[in-house]
N, C-alpha and C positions, 0 to 999 in steps of 0.2 A: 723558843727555837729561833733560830733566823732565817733567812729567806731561801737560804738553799736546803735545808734538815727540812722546813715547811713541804719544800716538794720531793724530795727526795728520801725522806725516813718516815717522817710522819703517816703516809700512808698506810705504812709496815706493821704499824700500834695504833691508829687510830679506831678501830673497830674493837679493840680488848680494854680501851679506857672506858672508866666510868665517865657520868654523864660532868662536862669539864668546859672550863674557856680556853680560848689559845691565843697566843701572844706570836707574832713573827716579827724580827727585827732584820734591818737590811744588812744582808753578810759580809766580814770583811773583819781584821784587827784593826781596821781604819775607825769602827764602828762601840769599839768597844771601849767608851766614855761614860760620863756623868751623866750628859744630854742624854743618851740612849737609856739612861738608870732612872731618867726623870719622866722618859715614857713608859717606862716598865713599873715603877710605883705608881702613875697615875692611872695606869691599864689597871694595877690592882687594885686601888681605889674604886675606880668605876665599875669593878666587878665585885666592890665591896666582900673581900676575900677579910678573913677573922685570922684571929691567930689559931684555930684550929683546921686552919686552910693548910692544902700540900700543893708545891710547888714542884712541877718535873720538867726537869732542863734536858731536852732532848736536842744533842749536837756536838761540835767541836771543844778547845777548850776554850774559847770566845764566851761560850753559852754558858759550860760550867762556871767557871769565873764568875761571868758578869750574874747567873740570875741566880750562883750563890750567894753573892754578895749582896742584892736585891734582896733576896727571900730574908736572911740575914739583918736585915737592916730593917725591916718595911716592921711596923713598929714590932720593933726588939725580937722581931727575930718569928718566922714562918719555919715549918718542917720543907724541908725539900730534899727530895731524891733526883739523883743522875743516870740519865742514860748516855751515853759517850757514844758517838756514831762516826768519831774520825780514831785513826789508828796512834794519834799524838793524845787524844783525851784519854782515851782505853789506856793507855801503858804508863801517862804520865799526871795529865792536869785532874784526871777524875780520884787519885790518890792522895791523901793527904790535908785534906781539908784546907789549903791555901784561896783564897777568893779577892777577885779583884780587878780591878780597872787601868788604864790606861790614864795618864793625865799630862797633858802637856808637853805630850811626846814621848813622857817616860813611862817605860813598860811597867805593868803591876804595879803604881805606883800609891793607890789609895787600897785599901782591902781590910781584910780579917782573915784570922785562923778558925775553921767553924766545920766540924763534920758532916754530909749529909744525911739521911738519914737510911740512905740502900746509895750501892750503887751495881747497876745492871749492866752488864757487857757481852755483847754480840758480834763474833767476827763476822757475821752474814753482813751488819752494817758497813764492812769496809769496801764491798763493793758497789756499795755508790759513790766511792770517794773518786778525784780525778786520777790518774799517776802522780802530780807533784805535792798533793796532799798527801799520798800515802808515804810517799818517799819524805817528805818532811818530819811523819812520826818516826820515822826509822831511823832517823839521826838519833832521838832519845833511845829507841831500844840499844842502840848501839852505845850509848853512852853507858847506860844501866853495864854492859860485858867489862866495859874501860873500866871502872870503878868500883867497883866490887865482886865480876865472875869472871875469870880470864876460859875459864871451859865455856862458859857462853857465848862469850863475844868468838872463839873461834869458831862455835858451831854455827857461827852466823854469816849467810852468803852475802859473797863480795857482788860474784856475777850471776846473774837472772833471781836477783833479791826476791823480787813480786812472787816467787812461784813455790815459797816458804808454808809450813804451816802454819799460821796465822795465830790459831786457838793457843796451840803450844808455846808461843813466843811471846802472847800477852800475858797467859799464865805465869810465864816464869819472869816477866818483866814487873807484873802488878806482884809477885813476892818478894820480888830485889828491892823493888822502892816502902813496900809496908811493910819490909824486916827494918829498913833505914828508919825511915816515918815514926815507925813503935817506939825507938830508944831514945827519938828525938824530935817530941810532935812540934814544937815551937822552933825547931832551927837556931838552937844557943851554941849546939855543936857538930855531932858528926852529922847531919840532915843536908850540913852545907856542901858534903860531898857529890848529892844531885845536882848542883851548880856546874860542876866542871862543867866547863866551855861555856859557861853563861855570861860571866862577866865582861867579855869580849864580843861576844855572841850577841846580849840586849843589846850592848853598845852601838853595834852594826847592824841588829834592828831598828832599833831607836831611831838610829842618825836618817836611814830610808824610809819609815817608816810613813810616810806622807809626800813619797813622790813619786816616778816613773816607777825609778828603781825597789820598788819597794820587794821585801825578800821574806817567803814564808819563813814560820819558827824556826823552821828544821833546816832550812839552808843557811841560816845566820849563825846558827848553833855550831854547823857543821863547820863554818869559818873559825869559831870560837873554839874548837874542839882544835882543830891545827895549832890555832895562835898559842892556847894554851898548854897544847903537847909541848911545842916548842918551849916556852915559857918552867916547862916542867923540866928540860934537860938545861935549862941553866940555873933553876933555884933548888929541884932535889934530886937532882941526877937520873933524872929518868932515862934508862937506856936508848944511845942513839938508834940504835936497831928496830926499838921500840917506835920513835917518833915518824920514823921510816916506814914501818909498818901500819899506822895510824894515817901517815900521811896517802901513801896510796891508795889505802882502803877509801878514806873521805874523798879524795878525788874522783875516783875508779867511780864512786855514786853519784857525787853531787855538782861533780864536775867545780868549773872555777869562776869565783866570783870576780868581778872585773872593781878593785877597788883604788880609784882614784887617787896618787900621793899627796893630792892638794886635800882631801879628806883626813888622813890621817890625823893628824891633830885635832880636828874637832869628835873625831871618834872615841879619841884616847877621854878629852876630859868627860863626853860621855860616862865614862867608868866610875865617876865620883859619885853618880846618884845608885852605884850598888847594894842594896840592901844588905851583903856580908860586910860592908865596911865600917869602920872604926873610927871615927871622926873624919881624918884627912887624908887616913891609910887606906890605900885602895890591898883588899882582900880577896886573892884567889883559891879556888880549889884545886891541886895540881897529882898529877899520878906519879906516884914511888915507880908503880912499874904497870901494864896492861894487868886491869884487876885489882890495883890497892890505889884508893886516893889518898889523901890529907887535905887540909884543908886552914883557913888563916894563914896562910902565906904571903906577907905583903909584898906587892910588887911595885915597882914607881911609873910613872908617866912615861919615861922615854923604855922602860922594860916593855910596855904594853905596845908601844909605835916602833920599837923591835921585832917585837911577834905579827905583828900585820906589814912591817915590810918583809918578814921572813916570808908571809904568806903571799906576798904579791910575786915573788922571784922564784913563786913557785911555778913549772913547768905541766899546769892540765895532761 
């Protein structure tokens, strides 16, 4: 866990575990490294944990991630189950078995593909979360409507979001991503449909990801979700009405992120370390229409510093 799930969840289960070591690391995507993986193998070590040892990652997807990819790794590989206690793990990173670390700036950049062995989901957890955490996972629920349920994403509130049924919305959010996930656990094809708004999205994580400005998943996402709507009514005619519709809604929540034009370029080439891409071809996932993706759509450098000036000239 890390240092905020340490006082804020673990309370919650600490009394129904059996008898266990616990591990807390300092919270933050800032945090979520090699170095932090090389205090987590040697916590294990010193707690001389076997391969018939279980590892439970109680937390955000920082946690899932990283002590996937630990449990995973610490020799060839530990049983570990998840608890997800932010509203971005529950719908999105506790699904799918993707694991992995940050390196060098670049998001998820070392990992594995590796199932847990449960995973456990409690909407009671999201009430320790702040408001901009919660509102951060909401950007993927809303993603999961764009992409595959156009009945979803409508039933989903624009204004007083917070006051949703919670249970209902993970349920049908963790079915829309492991109907996805099932047809394509490796990501060779439709799986890269989850992406929409991502490759814009890391990019504009990434490039903050170590400063002032640094900007939770879900507000960077939400930038990426614009750029790439946009991005979608020039490569497959995604209805303007449509892009119109997306764009208010994303506003109306996340409000506007203030993106510098002396940035843009170093954002754009950002986009090269996307894991959908093709050698030299940068590769998006882009919506037909609210409800249907596709997906391998190449787009070029100045298409991507298009979609982010479109986003800049946009009106909060």
């Amino acid at each position: 866990m890390d240092s905020n799930t340490h006082q804020a969840c673990y309370p919650l289960i600490q009394a129904v575990l059996p008898a266990h070591e616990h591990f807390a690391f300092e919270a933050g995507e800032v945090n979520k490294t090699l170095d932090t993986c090389q205090k987590i193998w040697q916590w294990m070590t010193d707690c001389g944990f076997d391969r018939q040892s279980l590892i439970i990652n109680l937390g955000g997807g920082v946690t899932g991630d990283m002590g996937g990819f630990c449990a995973s790794t610490y020799k060839r590989g530990l049983r570990f189950l998840n608890i997800p206690t932010s509203l971005l793990s529950q719908v999105d990173a506790s699904v799918g078995g993707k694991l992995g670390v940050d390196f060098n700036g670049f998001k998820n950049h070392i990992g594995v593909f590796n199932e847990p062995e449960s995973v456990i989901i409690s909407a009671s957890f999201l009430q320790t979360l702040p408001h901009s955490e919660l509102r951060s996972g909401y950007a993927e629920v809303l993603k999961h409507g764009l992409i595959r349920n156009e009945n979803y994403y409508n039933s989903l509130k624009t204004q007083n979001w917070e006051t949703q049924n919670w249970k209902d919305i993970i349920e049908k959010s963790v079915s829309i991503k492991k109907e996805v996930v099932s047809k394509d656990p490796k990501e060779e094809g439709l799986r890269k449909i989850l992406n929409f708004g991502h490759t814009v999205g890391h990019a504009v994580e990434s490039y903050y990801l170590d400063t002032e400005r640094h900007l939770l998943h879900g507000e960077a996402i939400a930038v990426g979700m614009i750029a790439e709507a946009y991005l979608s009514t020039t490569h497959i005619r995604l209805p303007k009405e449509d892009l119109e519709r997306i764009k208010d809604t994303l506003l109306t929540i996340f409000g506007k992120v203030e993106i510098p034009a002396e940035d843009i370029a170093s954002i754009t080439q950002l986009c090269f370390q996307d894991k959908k891409n093709d050698g030299k071809t940068i590769n998006c996932s882009l919506l037909k229409k609210i409800g249907e993706c596709d997906y391998n759509i190449a787009v070029s450098t100045d298409d991507i510093s298009k979609s982010l000036e479109y986003y800049n000239d946009l009106q909060p």
